[in-house]
VOPAGU-2260 file (C-alpha; in pm, 1 decimal, decimal comma):
REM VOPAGU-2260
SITE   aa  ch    i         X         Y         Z
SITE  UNK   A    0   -7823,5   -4341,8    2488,8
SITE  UNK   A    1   -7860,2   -3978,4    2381,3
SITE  UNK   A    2   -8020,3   -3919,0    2725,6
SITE  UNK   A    3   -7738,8   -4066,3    2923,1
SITE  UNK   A    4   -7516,8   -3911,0    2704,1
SITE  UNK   A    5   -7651,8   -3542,8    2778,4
SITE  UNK   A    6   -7668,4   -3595,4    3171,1
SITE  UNK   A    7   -7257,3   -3699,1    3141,5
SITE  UNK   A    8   -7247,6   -3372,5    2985,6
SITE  UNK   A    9   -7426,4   -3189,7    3263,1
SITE  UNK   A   10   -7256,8   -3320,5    3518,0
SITE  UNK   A   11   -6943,4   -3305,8    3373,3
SITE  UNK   A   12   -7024,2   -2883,5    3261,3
SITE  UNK   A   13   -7121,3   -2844,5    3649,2
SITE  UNK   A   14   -6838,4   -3083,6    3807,2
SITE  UNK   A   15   -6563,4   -2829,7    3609,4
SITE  UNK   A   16   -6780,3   -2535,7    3678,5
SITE  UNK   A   17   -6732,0   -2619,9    4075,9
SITE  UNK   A   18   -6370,3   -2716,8    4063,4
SITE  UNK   A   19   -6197,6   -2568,7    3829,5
SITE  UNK   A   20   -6264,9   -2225,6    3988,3
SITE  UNK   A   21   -6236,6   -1991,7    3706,9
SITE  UNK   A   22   -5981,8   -2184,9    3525,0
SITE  UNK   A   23   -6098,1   -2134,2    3103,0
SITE  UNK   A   24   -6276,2   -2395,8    2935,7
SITE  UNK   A   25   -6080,3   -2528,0    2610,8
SITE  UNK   A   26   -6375,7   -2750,7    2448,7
SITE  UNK   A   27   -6259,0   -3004,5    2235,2
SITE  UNK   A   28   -6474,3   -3120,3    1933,4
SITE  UNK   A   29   -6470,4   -3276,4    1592,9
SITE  UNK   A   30   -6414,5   -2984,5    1426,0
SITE  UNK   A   31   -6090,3   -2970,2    1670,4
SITE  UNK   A   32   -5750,2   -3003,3    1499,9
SITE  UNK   A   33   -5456,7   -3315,7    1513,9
SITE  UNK   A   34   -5248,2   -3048,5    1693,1
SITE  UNK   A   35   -5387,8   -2746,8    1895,7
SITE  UNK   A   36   -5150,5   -2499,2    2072,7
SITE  UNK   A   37   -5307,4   -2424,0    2417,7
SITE  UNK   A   38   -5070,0   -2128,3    2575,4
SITE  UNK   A   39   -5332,2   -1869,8    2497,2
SITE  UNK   A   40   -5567,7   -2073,0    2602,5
SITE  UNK   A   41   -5436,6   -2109,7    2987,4
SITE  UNK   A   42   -5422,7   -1842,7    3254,9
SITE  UNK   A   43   -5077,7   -1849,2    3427,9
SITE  UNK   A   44   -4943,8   -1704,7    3803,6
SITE  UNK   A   45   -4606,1   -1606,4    3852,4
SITE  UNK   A   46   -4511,2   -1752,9    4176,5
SITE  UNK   A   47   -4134,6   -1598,9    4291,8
SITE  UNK   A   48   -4106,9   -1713,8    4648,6
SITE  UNK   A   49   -4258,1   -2043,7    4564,3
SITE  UNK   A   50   -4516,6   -1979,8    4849,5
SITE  UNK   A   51   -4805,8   -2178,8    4696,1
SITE  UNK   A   52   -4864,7   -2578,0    4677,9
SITE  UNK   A   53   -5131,6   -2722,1    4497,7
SITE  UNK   A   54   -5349,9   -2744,3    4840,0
SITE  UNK   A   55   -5285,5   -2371,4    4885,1
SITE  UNK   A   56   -5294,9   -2242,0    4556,8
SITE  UNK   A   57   -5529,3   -1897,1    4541,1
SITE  UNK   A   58   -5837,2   -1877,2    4289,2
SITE  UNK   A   59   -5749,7   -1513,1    4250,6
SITE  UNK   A   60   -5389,1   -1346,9    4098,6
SITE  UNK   A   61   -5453,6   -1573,5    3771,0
SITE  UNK   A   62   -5367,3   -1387,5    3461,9
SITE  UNK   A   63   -5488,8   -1460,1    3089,6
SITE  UNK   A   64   -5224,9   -1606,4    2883,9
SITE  UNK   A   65   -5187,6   -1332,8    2546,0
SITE  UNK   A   66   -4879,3   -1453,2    2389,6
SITE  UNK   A   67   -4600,3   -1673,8    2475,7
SITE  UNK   A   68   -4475,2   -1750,7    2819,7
SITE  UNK   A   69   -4145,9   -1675,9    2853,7
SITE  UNK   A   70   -4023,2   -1490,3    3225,5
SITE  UNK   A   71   -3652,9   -1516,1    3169,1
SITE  UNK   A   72   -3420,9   -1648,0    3417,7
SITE  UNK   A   73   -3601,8   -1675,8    3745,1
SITE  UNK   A   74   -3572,9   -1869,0    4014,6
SITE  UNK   A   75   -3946,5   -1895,9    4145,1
SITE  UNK   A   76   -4214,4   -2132,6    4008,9
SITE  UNK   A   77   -4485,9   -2105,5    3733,1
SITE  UNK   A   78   -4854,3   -2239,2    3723,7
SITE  UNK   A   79   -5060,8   -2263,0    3428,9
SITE  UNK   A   80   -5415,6   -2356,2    3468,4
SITE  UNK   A   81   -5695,6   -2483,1    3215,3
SITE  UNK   A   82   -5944,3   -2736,1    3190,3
SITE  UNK   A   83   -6047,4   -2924,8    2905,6
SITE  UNK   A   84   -6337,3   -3040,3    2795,4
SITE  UNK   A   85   -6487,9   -3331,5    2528,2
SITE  UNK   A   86   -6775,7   -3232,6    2367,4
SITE  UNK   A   87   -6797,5   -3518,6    2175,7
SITE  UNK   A   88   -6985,8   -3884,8    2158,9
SITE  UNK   A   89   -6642,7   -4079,9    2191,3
SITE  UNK   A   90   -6358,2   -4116,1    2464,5
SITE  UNK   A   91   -6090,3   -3907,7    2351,5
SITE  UNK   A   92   -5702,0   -3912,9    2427,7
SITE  UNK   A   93   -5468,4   -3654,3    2416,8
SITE  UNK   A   94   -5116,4   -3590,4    2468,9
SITE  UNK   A   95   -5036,7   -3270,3    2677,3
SITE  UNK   A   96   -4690,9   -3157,2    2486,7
SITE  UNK   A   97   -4483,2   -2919,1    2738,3
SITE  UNK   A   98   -4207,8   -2773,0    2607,2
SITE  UNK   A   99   -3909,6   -2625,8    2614,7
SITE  UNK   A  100   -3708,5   -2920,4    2699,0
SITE  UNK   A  101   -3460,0   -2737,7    2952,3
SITE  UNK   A  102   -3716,6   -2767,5    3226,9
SITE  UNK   A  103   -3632,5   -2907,3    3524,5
SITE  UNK   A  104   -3941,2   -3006,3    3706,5
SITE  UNK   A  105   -4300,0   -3011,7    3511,9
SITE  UNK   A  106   -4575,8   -3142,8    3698,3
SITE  UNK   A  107   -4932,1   -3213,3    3585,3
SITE  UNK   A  108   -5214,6   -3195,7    3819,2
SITE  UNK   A  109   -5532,9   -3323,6    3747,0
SITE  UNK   A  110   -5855,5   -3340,7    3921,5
SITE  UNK   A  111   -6074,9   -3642,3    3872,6
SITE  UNK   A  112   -6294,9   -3551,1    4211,7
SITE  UNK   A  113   -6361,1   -3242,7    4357,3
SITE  UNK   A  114   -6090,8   -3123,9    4604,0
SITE  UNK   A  115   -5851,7   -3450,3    4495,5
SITE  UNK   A  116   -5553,1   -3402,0    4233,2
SITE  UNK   A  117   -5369,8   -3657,6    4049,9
SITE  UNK   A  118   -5018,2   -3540,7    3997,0
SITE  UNK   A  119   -4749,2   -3693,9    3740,4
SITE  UNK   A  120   -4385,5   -3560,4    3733,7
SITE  UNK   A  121   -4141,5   -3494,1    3468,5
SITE  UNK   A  122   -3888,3   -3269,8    3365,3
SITE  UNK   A  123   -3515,9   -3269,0    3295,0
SITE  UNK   A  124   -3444,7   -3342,7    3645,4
SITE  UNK   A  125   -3685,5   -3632,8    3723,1
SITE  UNK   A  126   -3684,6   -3996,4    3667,3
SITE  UNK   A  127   -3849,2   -4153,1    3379,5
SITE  UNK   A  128   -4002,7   -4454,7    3543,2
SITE  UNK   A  129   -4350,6   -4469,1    3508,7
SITE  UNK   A  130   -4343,9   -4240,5    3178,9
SITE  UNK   A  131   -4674,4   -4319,1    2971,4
SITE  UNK   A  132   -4462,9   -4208,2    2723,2
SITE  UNK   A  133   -4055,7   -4185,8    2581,2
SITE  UNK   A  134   -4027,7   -3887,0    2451,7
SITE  UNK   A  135   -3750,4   -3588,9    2508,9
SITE  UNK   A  136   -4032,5   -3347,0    2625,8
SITE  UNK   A  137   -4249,7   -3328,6    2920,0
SITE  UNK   A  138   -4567,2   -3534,0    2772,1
SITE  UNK   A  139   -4864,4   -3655,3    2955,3
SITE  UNK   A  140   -5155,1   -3864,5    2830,8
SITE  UNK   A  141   -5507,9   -3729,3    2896,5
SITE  UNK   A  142   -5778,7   -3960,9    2853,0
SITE  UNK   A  143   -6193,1   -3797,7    2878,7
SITE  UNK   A  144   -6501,8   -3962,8    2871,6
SITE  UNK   A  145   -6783,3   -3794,1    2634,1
SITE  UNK   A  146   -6922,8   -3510,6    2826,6
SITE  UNK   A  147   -6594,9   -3491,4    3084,0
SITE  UNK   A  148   -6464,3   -3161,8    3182,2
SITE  UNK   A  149   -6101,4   -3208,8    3302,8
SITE  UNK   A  150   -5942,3   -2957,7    3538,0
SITE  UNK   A  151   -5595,3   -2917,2    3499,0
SITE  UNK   A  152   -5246,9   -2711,5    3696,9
SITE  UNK   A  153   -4891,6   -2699,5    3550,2
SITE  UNK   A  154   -4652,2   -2667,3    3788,9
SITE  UNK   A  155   -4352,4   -2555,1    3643,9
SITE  UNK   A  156   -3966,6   -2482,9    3807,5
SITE  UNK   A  157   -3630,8   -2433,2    3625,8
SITE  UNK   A  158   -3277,5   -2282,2    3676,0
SITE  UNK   A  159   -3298,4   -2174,6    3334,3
SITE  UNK   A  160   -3571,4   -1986,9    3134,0
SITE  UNK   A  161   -3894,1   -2006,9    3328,1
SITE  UNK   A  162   -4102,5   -2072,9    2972,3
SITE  UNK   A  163   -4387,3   -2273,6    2903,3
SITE  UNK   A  164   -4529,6   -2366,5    2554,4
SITE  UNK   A  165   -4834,8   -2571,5    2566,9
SITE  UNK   A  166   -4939,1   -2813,6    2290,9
SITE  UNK   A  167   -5265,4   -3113,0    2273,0
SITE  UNK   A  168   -5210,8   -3392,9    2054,2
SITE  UNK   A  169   -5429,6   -3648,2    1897,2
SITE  UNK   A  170   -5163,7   -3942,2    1923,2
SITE  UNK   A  171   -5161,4   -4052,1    1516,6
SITE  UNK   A  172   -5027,2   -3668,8    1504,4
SITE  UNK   A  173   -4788,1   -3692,9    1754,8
SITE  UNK   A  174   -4590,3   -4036,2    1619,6
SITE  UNK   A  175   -4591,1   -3841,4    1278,5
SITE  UNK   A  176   -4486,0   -3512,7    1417,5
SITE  UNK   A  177   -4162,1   -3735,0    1681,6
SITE  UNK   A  178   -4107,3   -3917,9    1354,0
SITE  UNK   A  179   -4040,3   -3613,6    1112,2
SITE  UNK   A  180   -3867,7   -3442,9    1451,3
SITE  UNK   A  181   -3619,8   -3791,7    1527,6
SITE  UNK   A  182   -3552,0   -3769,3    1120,3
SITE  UNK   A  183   -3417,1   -3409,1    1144,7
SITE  UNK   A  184   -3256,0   -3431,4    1442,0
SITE  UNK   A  185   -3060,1   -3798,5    1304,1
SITE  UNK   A  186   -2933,7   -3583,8     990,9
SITE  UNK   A  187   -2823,2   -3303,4    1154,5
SITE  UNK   A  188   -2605,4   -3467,8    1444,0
SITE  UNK   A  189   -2470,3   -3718,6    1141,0
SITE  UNK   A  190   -2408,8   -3417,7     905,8
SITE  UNK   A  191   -2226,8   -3242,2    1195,6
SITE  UNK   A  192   -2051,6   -3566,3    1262,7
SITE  UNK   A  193   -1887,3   -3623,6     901,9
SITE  UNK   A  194   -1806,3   -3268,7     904,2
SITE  UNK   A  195   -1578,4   -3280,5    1232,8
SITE  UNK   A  196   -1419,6   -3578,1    1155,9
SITE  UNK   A  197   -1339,2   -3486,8     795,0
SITE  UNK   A  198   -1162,5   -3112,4     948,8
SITE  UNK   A  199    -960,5   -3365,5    1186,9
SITE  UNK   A  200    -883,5   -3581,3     875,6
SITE  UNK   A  201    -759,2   -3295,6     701,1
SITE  UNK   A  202    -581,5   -3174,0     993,3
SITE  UNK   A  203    -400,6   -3518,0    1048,8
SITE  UNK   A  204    -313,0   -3451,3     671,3
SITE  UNK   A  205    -181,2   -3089,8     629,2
SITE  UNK   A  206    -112,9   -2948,2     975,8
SITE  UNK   A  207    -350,6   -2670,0     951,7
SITE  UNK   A  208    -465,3   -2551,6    1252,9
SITE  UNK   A  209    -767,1   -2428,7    1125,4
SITE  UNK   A  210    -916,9   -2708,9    1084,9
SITE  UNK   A  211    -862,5   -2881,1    1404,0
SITE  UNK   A  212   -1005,8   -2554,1    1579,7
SITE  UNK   A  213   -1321,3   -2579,4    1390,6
SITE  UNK   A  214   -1397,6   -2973,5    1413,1
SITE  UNK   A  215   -1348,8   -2891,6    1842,1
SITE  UNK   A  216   -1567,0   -2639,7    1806,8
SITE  UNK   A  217   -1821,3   -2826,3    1581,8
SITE  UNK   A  218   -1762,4   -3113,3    1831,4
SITE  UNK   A  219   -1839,3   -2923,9    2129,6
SITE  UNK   A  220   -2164,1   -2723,0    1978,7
SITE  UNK   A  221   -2247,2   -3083,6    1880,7
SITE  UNK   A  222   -2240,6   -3218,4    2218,7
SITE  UNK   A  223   -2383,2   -2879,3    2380,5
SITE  UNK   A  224   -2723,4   -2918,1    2170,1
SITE  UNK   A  225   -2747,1   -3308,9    2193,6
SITE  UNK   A  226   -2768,5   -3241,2    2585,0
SITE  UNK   A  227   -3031,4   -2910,2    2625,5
SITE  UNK   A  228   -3245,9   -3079,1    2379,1
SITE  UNK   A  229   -3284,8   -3343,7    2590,0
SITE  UNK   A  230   -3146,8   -3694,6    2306,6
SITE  UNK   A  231   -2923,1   -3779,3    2546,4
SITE  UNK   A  232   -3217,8   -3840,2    2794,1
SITE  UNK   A  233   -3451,8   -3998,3    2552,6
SITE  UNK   A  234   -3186,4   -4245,2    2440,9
SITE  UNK   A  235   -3082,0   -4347,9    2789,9
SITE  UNK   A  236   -3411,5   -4312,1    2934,5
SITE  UNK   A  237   -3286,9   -4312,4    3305,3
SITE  UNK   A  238   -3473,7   -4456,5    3574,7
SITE  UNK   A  239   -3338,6   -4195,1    3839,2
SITE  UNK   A  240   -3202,6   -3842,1    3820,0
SITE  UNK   A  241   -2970,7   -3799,2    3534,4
SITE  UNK   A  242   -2875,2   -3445,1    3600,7
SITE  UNK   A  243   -2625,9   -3292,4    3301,7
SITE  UNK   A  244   -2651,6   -2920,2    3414,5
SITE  UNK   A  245   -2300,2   -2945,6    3495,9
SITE  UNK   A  246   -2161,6   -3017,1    3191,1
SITE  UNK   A  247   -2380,6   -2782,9    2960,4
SITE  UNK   A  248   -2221,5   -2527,3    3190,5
SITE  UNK   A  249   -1910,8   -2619,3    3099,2
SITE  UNK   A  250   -1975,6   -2684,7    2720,5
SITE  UNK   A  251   -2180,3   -2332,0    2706,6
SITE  UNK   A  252   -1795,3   -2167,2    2840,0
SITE  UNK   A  253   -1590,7   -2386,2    2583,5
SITE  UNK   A  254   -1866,9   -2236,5    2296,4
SITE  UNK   A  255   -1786,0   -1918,7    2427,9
SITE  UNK   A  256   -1380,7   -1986,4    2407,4
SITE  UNK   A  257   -1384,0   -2149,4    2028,9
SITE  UNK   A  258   -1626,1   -1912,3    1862,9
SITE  UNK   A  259   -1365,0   -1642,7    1948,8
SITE  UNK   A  260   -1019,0   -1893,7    1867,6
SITE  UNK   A  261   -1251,0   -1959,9    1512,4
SITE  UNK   A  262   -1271,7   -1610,8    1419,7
SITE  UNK   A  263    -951,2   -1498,4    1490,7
SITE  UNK   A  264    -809,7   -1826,8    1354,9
SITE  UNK   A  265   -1011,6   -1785,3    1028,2
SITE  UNK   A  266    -959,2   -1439,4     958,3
SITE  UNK   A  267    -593,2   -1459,0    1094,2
SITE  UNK   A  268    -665,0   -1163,3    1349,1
SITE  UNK   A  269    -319,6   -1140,9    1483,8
SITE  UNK   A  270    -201,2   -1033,2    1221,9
SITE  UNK   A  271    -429,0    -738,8    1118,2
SITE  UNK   A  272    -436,4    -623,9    1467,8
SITE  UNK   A  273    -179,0    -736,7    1709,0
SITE  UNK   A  274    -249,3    -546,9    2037,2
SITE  UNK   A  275    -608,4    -601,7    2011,4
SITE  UNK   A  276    -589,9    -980,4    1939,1
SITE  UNK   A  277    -402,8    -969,9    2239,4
SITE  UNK   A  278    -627,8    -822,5    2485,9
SITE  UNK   A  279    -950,0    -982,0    2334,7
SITE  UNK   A  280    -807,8   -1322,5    2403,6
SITE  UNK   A  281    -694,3   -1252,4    2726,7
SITE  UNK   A  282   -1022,7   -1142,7    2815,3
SITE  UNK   A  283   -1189,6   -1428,3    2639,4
SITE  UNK   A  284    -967,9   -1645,5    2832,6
SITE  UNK   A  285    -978,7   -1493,3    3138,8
SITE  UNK   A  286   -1441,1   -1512,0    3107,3
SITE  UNK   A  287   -1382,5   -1866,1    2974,6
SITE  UNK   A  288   -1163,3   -1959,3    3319,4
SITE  UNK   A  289   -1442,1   -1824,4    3574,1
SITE  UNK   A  290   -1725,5   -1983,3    3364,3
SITE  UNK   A  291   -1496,8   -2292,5    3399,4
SITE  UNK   A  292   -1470,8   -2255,0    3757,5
SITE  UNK   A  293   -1815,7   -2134,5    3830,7
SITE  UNK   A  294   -1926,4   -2532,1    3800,3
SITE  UNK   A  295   -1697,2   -2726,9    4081,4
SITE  UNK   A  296   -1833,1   -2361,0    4313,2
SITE  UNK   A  297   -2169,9   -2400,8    4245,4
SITE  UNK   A  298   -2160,0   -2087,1    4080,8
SITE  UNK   A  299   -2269,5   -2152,3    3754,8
SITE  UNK   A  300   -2676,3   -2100,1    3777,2
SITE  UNK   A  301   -2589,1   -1767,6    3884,4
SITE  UNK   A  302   -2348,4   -1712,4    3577,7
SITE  UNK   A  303   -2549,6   -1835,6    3294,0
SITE  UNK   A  304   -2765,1   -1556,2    3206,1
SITE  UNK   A  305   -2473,2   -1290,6    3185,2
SITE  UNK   A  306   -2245,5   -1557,8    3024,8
SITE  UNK   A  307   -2520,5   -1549,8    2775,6
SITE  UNK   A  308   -2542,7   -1164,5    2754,7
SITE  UNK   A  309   -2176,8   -1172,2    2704,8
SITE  UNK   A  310   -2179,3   -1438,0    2453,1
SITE  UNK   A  311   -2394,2   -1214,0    2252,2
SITE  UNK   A  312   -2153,5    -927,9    2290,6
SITE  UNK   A  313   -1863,5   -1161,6    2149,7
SITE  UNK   A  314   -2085,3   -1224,2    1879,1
SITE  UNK   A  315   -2131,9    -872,8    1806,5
SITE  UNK   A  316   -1786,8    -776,0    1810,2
SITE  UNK   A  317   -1670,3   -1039,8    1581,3
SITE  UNK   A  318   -1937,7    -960,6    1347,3
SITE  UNK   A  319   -1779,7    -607,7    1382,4
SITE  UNK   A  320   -1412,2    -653,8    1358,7
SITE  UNK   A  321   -1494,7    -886,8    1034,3
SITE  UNK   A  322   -1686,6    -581,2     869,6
SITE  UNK   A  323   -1361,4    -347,0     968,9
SITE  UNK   A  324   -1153,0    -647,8     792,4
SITE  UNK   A  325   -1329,7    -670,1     482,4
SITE  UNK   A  326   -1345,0    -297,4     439,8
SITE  UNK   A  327    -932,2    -343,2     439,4
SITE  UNK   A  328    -976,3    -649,2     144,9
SITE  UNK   A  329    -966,7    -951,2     329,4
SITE  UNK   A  330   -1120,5   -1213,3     135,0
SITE  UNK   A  331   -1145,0   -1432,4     450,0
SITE  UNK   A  332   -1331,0   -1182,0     628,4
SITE  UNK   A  333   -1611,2   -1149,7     374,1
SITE  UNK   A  334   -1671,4   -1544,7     355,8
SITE  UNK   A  335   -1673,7   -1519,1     762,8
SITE  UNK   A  336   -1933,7   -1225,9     739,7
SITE  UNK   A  337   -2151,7   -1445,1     484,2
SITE  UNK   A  338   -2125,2   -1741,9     753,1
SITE  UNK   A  339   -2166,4   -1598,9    1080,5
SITE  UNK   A  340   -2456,8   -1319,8     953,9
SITE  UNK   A  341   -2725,3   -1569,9    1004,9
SITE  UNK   A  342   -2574,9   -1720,5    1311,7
SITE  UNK   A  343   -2531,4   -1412,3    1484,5
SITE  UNK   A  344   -2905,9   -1309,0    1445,7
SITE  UNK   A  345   -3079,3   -1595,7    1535,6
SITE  UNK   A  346   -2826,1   -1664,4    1877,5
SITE  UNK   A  347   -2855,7   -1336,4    1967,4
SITE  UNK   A  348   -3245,5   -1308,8    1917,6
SITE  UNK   A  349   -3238,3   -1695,7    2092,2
SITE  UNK   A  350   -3069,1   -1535,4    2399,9
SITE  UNK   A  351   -3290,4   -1228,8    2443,3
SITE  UNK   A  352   -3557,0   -1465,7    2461,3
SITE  UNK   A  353   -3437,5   -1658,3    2703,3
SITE  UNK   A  354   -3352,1   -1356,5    2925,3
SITE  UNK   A  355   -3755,5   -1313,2    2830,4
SITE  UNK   A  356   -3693,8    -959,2    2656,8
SITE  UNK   A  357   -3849,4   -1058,1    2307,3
SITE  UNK   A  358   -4092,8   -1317,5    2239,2
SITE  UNK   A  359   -4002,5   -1613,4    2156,6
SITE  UNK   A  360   -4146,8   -1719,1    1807,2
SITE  UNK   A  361   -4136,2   -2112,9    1878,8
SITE  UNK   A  362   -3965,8   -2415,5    2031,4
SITE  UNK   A  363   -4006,8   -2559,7    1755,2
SITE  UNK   A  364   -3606,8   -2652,6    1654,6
SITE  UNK   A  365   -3603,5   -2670,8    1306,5
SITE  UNK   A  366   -3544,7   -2319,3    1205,0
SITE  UNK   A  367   -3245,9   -2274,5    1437,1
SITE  UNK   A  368   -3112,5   -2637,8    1284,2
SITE  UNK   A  369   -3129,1   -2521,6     949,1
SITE  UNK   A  370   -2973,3   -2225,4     996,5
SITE  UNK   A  371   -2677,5   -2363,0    1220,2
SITE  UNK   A  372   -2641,0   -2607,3     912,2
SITE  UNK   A  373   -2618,4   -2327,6     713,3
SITE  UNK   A  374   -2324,7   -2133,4     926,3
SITE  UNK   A  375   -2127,1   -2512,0     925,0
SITE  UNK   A  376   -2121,3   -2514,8     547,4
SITE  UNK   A  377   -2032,7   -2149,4     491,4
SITE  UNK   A  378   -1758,4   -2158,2     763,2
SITE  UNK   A  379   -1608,5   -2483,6     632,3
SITE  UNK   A  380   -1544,3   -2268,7     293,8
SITE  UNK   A  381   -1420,0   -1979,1     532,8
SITE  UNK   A  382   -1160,3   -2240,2     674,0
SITE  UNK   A  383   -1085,8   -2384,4     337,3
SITE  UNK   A  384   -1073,2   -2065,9     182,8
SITE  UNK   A  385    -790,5   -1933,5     500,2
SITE  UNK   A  386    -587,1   -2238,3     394,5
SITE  UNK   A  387    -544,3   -2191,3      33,9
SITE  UNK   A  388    -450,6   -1792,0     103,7
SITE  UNK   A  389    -179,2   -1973,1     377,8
SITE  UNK   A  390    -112,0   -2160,6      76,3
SITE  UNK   A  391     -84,2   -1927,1    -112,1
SITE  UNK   A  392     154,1   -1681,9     107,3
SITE  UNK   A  393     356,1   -1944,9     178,4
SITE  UNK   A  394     464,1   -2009,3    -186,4
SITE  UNK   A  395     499,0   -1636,6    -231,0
SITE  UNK   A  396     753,1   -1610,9      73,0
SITE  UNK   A  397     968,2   -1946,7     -86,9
């Protein structure tokens, strides 16, 4: 047994020496962990004219993998390569975990026999028929034999951020890890949920404007994040092409429009500064109408990243106009400070990392949920807290 055992592994060490090129060897033991992150692990090539296929793929022009992968918005096509190998007694299976979720097209090749590939699709943009697994990720299920040494190529292409994270997971750690990840995810959209509908309750009740501006633009940030994290996917689970680039083009412009009506509607703008509220809006309008437009003319894949770069310029001026305000004693102003501080640093640091200028920390989505449950709650007392001073002037001016 131990002798047959040992020749697998031979074989197997000189079958992966022959076809995997120079692709690194990630050897997988008992001492190996539930979950292992494999980015560093892989050696990527940038491929911007999308000149290779996997029959004409070069050995050479590979780099190592240091950090995260993360090329910004390009158009071209990524491959990561790796092989793995079990240098244990027992068949093992793993779960290759691809992530960000935005990606359009992930494809896994794997090579069983010299010179032969096995490729599996998924992505955003492909059908889910024939998934091993359900799950709002790219996944694939590797299975090795004691001894095996896998090859493997990740073929990557996106209109978004050309990123790759790479994770392996023993499968009693990844129904944990979806479990914990479908909990979070349930309380969040139900928490943002009760909070919209109770600012259009209170609208129905009062006539505040305020509050119906913030439950749309809870509503539409809602919507925006149940669609680029990919829920709406997982829960439909479409046997064709369910492509929603479309409308997160549109939702991203509408996020752009009512984070500017909720600041100046919260801090009451137009009234501190007239001829500035004004232009702003104009301007915000006038962005808002070509993002709009950009999606019937096909336009809008070209438009994201600098509707992101001027996203983060809204967010900067608001953040700045609400420090002038609160210098001048607006209470308002300070409680919108307190609620958009966090928010504004992690979108802004979120959309230089998608344009691939910083690194991106993770993909992992709980950070940027607790915060953005954190800016709800504090802007919901911003809102309140613009009613009562309405309330307040009003009584004053009877």
């Amino acid at each position: 047994m131990v002798k047959h055992w040992v020749l697998r592994l031979l074989f197997g060490l000189y079958l992966g020496a022959a076809s995997a090129s120079a692709a690194p060897v990630l050897v997988l033991d008992a001492q190996t962990p539930s979950i292992q992150p494999v980015t560093t692990k892989a050696e990527q090539l940038l491929d911007i004219e999308r000149q290779y296929t996997i029959d004409t793929l070069p050995e050479q022009g590979f780099e190592p993998v240091t950090d995260r992968v993360s090329h910004g918005y390009q158009s071209g096509r990524l491959w990561l390569r790796l092989a793995l190998q079990n240098a244990t007694e027992q068949p093992k299976r793993y779960l290759l975990d691809i992530r960000p979720t935005h990606l359009d097209q992930v494809t896994l090749h794997q090579q069983f026999v010299e010179g032969e590939w096995l490729s599996q699709h998924q992505g955003r943009q492909a059908s889910w028929q024939g998934r091993e697994v359900a799950y709002r990720n790219s996944l694939f299920l590797i299975e090795l034999q004691p001894g095996e040494t896998r090859p493997l190529l990740v073929e990557i292409e996106t209109t978004t951020n050309l990123a790759a994270q790479l994770r392996l997971l023993q499968p009693p750690a990844f129904i944990m890890e979806s479990q914990i990840e479908m909990l979070v995810f349930g309380g969040f959209f139900i928490s943002l949920l009760v909070i919209c509908l109770m600012n259009f309750v209170q609208f129905a009740i009062i006539k505040e404007r305020a509050y119906l501006v913030y439950g749309l633009y809870l509503l539409i940030l809602g919507v925006y994040f149940f669609l680029v994290e990919g829920l709406l996917h997982y829960l439909v689970q479409p046997q064709g092409v369910l492509d929603v680039t479309a409308w997160i083009s549109l939702l991203h412009a509408l996020i752009f429009l009512m984070s500017w009506l909720v600041f100046r509607q919260v801090v009451n703008f137009k009234r501190h500064a007239l001829k500035a509220d004004r232009w702003l809006t104009l301007g915000v309008l006038a962005v808002t109408g070509f993002a709009l437009l950009a999606v019937p003319l096909g336009l809008d894949v070209w438009l994201r990243p600098w509707l992101w770069l001027l996203v983060s310029v809204l967010f900067l001026l608001m953040f700045i106009l609400s420090v002038w305000l609160s210098f001048k004693g607006l209470r308002t102003a300070r409680l919108y400070i307190l609620a958009f501080g966090p928010m504004l640093l992690v979108s802004v640091y979120t959309i230089l990392a998608l344009m691939g200028w910083v690194t991106h920390i993770s993909w992992n989505n709980y950070q940027s949920l607790l915060v953005i449950m954190l800016h709800m709650l504090l802007m919901q007392l911003s809102v309140s807290e613009h009613t009562y001073a309405a309330k307040q002037n009003f009584e004053k001016a009877r």
